[in-house]
N, C-alpha and C positions, 0 to 999 in steps of 0.2 A: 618469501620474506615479507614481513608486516613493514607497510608503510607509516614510517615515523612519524607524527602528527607535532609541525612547530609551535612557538609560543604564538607567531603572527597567529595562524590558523586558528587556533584556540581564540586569542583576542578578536579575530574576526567575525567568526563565526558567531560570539558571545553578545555584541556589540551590533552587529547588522542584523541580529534575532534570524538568523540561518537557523538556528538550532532552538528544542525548545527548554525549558527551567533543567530540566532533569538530564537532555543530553549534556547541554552547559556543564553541569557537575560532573557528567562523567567523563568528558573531555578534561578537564580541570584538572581532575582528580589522577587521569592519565598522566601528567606532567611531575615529574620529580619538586622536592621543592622551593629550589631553585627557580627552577622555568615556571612553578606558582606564583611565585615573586616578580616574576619579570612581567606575567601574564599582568599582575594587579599594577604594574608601575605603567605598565599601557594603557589599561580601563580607568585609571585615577588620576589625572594631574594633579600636581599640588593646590590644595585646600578640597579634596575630596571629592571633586563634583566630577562623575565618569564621564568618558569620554564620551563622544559618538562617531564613531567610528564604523564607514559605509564597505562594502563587499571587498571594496581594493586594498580597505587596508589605513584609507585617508582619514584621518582625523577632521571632521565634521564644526561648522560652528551653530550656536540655538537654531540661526535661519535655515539650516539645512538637514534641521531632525526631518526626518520623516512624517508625512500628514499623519491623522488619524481618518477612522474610517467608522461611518455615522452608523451607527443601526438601528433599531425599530423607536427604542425608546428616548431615540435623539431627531424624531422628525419633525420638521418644521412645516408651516403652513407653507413655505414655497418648496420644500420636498413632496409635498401631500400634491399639489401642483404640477410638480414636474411628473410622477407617479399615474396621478389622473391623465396628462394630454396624451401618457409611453403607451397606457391602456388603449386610449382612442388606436393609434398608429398601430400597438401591435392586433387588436380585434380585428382591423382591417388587411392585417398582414396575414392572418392565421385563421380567419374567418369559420371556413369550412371544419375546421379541425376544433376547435372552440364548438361551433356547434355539433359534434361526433358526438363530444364527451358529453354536454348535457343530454343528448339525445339515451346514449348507452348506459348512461351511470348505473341505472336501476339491476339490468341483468350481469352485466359486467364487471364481477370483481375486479380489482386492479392493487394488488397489494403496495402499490409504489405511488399512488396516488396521492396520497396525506403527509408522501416523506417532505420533511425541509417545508412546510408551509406555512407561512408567513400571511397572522392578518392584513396587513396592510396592501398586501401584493395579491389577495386570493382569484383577482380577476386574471391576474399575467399564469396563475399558477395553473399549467396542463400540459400533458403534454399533444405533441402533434400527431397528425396522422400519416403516417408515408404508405406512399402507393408506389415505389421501386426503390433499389441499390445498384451500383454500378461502381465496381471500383472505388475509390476512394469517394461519394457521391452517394447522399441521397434524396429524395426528390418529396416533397407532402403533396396531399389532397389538395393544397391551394396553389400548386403548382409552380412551388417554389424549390430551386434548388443548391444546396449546401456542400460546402465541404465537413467529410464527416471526423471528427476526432474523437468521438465516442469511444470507438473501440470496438461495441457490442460488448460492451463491463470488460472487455477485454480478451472475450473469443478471437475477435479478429485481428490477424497478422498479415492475412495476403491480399485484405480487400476484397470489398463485394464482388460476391459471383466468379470467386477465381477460377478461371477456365478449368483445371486439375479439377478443381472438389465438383464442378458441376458434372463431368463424365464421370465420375468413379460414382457417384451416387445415382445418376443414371444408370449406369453400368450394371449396379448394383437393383434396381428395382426392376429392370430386364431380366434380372436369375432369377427374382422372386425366392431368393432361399428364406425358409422360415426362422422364428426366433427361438427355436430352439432348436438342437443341434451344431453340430461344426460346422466351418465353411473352412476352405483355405483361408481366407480373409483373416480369420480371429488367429490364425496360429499365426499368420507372417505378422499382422499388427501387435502384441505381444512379444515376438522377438526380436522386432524393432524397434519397439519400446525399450526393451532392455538393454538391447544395444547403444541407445542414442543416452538414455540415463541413468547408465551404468549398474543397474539393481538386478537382482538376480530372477522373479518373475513378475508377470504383471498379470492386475486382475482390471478387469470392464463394471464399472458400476452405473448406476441411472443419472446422477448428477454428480456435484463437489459436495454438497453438501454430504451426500449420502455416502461418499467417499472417508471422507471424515468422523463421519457417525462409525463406518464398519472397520476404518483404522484402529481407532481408541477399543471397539470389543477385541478386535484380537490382541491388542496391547495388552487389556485386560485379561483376557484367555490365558496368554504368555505367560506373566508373571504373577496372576492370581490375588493381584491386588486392586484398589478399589480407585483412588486417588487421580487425577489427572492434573498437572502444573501448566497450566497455559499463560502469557502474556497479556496485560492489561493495553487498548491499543490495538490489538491484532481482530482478523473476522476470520471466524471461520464456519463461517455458515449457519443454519438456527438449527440444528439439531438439539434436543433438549440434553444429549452427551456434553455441548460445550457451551452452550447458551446462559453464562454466567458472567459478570460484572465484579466491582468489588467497590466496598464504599470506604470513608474515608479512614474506615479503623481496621481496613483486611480483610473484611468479613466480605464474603462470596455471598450473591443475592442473583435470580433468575435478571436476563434481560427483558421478560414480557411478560406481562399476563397469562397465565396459563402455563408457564413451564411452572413446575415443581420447586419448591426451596429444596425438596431431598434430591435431588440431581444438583442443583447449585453447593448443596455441601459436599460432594464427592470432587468438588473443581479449587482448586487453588491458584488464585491471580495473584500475578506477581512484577512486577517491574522491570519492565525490558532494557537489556541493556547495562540494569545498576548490580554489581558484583555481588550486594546483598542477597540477590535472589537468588545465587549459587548455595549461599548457605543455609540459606531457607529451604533447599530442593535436598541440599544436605543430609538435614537434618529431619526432614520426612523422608528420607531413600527407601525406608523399609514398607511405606505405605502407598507410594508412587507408581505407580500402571505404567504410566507416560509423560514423558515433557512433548507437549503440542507447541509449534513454533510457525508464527508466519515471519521469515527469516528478514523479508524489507517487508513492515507493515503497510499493504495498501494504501491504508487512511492517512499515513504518514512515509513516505518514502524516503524524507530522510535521516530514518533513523534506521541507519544500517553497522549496527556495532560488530564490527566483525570479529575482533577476541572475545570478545563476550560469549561470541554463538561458538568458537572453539573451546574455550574453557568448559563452556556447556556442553559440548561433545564428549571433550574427555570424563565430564562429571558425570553425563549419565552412560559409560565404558567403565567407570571407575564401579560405578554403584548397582550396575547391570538393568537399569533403566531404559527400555525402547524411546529413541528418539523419533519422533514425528515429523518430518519437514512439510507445513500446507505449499507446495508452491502451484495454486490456482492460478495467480496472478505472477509469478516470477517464472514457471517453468516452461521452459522453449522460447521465454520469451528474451532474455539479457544474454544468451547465448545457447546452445542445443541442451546441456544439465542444467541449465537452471541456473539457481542463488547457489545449488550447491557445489556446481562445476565451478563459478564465480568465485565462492568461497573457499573452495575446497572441501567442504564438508560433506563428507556422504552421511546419512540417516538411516537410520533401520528401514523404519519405513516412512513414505513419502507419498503422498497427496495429489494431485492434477485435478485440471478440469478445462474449461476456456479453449484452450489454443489446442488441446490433441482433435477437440471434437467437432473441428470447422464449423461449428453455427449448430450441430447439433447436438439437444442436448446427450450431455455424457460427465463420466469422472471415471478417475483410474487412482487402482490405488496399486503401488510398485512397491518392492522390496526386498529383503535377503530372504531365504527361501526357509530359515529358523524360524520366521514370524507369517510370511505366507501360506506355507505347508499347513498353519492352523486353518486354514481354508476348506482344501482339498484335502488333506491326507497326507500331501508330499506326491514323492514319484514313485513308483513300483512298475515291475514286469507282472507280465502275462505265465512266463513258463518258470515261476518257479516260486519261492514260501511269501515270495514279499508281500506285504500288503498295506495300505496307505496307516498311517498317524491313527490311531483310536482316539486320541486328543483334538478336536475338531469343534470353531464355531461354529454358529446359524451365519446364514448367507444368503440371498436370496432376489428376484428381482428379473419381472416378467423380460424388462427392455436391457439389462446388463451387456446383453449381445446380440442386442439389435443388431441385423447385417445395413442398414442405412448408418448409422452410425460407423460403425467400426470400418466402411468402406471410407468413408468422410478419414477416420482417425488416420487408416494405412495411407491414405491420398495425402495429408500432411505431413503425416512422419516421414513418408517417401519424399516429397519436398525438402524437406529439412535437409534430410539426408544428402538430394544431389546437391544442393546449393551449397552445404557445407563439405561435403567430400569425408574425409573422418573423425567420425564426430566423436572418436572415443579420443583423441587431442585433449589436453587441458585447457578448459576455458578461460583461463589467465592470457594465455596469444591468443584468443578467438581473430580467426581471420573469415570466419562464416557471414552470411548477407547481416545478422543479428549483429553486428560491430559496424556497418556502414548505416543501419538501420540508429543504435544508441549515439552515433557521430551526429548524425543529423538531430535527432532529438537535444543531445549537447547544445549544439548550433539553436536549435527556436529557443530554446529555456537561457540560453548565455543572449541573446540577442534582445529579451523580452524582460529579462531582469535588470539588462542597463539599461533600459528604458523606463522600468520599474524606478532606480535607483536615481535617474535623472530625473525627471517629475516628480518623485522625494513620494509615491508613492508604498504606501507599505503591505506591499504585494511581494510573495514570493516563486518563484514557479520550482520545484521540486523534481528530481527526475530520479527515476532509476532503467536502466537500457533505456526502451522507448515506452516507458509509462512515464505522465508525467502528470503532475496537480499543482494549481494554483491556490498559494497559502496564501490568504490572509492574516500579517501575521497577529492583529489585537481583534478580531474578531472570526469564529465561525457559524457561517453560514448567517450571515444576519443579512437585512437587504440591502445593502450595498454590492454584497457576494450575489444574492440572488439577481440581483436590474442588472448587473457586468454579464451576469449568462443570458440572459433576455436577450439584453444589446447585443451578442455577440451572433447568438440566432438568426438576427434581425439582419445582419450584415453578414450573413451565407454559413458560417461556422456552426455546427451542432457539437452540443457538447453531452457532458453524460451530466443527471441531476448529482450522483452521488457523488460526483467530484474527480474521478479518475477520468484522463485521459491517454487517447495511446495513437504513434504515428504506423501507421504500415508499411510495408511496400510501396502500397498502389498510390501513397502519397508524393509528390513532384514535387522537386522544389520552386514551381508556380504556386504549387498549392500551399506552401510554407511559409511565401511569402503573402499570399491573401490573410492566411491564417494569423500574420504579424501584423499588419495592417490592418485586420478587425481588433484584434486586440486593444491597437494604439487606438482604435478612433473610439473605441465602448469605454474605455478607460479616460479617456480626455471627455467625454460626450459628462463622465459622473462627474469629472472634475468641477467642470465648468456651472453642473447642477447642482455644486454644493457638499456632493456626498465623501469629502474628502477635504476636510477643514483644517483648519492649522492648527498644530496642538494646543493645549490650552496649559498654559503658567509655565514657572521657570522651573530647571532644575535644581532639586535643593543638596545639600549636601551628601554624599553615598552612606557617610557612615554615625548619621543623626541618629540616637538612643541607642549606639553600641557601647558598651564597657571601654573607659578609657585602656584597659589592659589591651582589647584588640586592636584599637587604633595606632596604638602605640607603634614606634620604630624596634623593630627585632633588631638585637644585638648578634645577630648571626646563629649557623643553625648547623656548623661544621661537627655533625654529630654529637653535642652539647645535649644533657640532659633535657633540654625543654624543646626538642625539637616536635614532641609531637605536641607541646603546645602551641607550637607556632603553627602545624600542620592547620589544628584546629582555628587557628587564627585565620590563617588562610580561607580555608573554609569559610569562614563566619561571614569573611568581607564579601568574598566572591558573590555568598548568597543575597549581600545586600546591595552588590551592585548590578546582579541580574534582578531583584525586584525594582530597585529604581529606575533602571529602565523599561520594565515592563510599566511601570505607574506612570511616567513622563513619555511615554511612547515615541521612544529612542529604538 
């Protein structure tokens, strides 16, 4: 049963920017309109000016809005200062590792190199060099060492060098089996696959991305159309299959240089989460290959609309649409199926990467045996007419079954497996290590955000299981976001540049609490440097240049002709008191 979402919840969430423009509406929009009414009688005191209203629920006064948070084009000569002395400290912090990167740069591609680079900061901007891991632990060339919240983008779940995956991959370069051919290895990790995530078979690919790319051709195979509907928001790897944007009129455009505009017109971006995009998927059903879905957006975790992604289930059963689920980043990780065990939702076909492949690379693509069998052919006997599918994609891929890898994948699965005991259970009771695991996660993100909320800080920390990111929530990535990760370095913590973070296992709750305690002191450290000023002017009225009609008091909406004008009323205001607060940074 769906859990009902109150008016509090909705006011709250609206008001302490938990959410952002667009989930606001959809929460909103969720509420009959009644409870739309009651929502706006919470955000508006009387004479219109909204409220502010912090996580709990409290009603807030001016002195207590949330700071704002400075970025590039607001530095002052004593930020430029403080900036200069961080350089001195961290050059001498990172020394050795600082000079790798000048030294490599020339033969050394590093595609991650230029990400997030901020003039101002191009000195602090490299990354380190490490020379071991250990459990939750990793150690650099300057002989410094950290607690790690990285993740490794989120391969890791058991912590470095987990005893299991070290012998099995040993184990495994003792047999020296080649990469082509069978091993027992590939048959048990494929029907352990299937078992732990309920899909009927599983295939071994080279990465996620590549997992991704060879999902969407069979998609296409399938159904013989052209079309793919992915979410605006979501990543799913740069395959030039999905590597498309959309600007501000709908229109699909490549993410980079060098992909094609004619692969960005075969892709349809659409808005996650807003009901519209049902209709929109609708109304192309007949041109649609696939709906692609990262089901909790990485970049954004908390935007997990869970009717939405059902409604979207039955829409493409209704219309005979392959549904895609990427879960890279969700699967194994929020309990043994994934976002879809979580949610309930099974996919046709479904995505992996990260966590089956313990640190090596890999990706898997799993699913009903309707849409797999485009693969292989299907199943057939030996002694008698059968014979595989004549229907059949390209496939292809020197390392797909690698026995390093796949010994790494069954060493995991196997893991899973015994810590959770039956993992064919519904993820709804997860009583597996993956619920002691997002409890703790709970605990650092609920611990850090009333600390956030007390410092008037407007910082958010976001979680889904144990992945968790730190929102800013009026600026991204600017350098205030970037000096917080510096600082946090600097005081033992590593984090990831792209933003995600994740807890492990081999995480302690010592280390949980170092990890809070850096937080606190990188965060007070910017305070105190300025990069977190006090808003600037008052708040003006919510509903300045609306139509006296919207502002007006409704005579009641007891199924009365003009209810859906009031609907729209509703609407109207909400929209302008989630912009007012976004402009007054409430």
């Amino acid at each position: 049963m769906a859990m009902q979402i109150t008016v509090e919840d909705v006011s709250r969430k609206i008001l302490s920017k938990e959410v952002d423009k667009q989930e606001a509406m959809r929460l909103f929009q969720s509420l009959d309109e009644e409870a739309q009414a009651q929502v706006l009688a919470i955000i508006r005191p009387s004479g219109g000016v909204p409220s502010a209203i912090d996580r709990n629920g409290k009603r807030m006064s001016a002195d207590d809005r949330p700071l704002k948070t400075v970025d590039q084009r607001e530095l002052t000569d004593e930020h430029r200062a403080y900036i200069s002395a961080l350089v001195e400290k961290y050059d001498r912090f990172v020394s050795k590792s600082k000079a790798n990167v000048l030294k490599n740069q020339f033969h050394f591609v590093d595609q991650r190199r230029a990400f997030h680079l901020i003039k101002d900061l191009k000195k602090l901007h490299f990354q380190i060099t490490y020379t071991r891991a250990e459990g939750a632990y990793v150690h650099d060339a300057d002989g410094n060492k950290y607690i790690d919240i990285s993740g490794d983008m989120g391969v890791n779940l058991f912590g470095h060098r987990a005893p299991f995956l070290i012998d099995a991959i040993k184990h495994s370069l003792d047999q020296g089996i080649p990469l082509v051919g069978y091993s027992e290895m590939i048959f048990e990790a494929c029907r352990l696959f299937c078992e732990i995530t309920g899909h009927d078979r599983a295939l071994f690919t080279q990465s996620g991305t590549e997992a991704v790319m060879f999902a969407v051709r069979i998609a296409r195979a399938a159904t013989g159309r052209r079309k793919i509907a992915l979410f605006d928001g979501a990543f799913h790897g740069l395959s030039d299959a999905v590597a498309a944007t959309k600007d501000l009129n709908g229109n699909s455009f490549p993410v980079a240089p060098g992909i094609l505009q004619e692969f960005a017109d075969q892709i349809i971006v659409l808005d996650y989460g807003d009901m519209a995009s049902l209709d929109a998927i609708e109304a192309q059903a007949d041109f649609i290959a696939a709906v692609l879905v990262e089901p909790v957006q990485s970049r954004h975790p908390y935007k997990q609309p869970v009717e939405f992604l059902k409604a979207l289930r039955q829409l493409t059963i209704e219309k005979s649409i392959p549904l895609i689920l990427d879960e890279m980043i969700t699967g194994f990780r929020v309990c043994p199926r994934g976002a879809q065990g979580r949610f309930g939702i099974q996919a046709d076909i479904a995505t992996y990467g990260k966590i089956p492949g313990g640190g090596l690379p890999t990706g898997v693509i799993a699913g009903s045996a309707k849409y797999m069998d485009l693969v292989d052919g299907g199943t057939w006997q030996f002694d008698d007419d059968s014979m595989p599918s004549a229907k059949r994609t390209g496939m292809a891929g020197t390392h797909s079954q690698n026995p390093l890898k796949v010994a790494a994948a069954l060493a995991v699965l196997g893991e899973i497996k015994q810590r959770c005991g039956d993992t064919r259970s519904s993820c709804e009771n997860c009583t597996c290590f993956q619920k002691t695991l997002n409890e703790k996660t709970t605990r650092l993100a609920g611990t850090l955000n009333a600390f956030f909320r007390d410092e008037r800080l407007p910082v958010v920390i976001d979680t889904f299981g144990s992945l968790f990111r730190f929102r800013f929530v009026d600026s991204y990535w600017g350098v205030t976001e970037a000096l917080f990760f510096i600082l946090l370095r600097m005081a033992g913590v590593e984090t990831n540049i792209q933003g995600n973070c994740f807890l492990t296992t081999a995480h302690s709750e010592e280390d949980l609490e170092k990890v809070i305690a850096a937080v606190k002191g990188s965060m007070r450290n910017l305070k105190q440097g300025g990069f977190f000023p006090e808003p600037e002017g008052e708040p003006t009225p919510a509903f300045a240049g609306l139509p006296a009609r919207l502002v007006a008091p409704s005579n009641g909406r007891n199924g009365s002709a003009s209810s859906r004008t009031d609907t729209e009323r509703l609407k109207a205001l909400l929209s302008a008191d989630i912009k007012l607060a976004e402009d007054s940074g409430v």
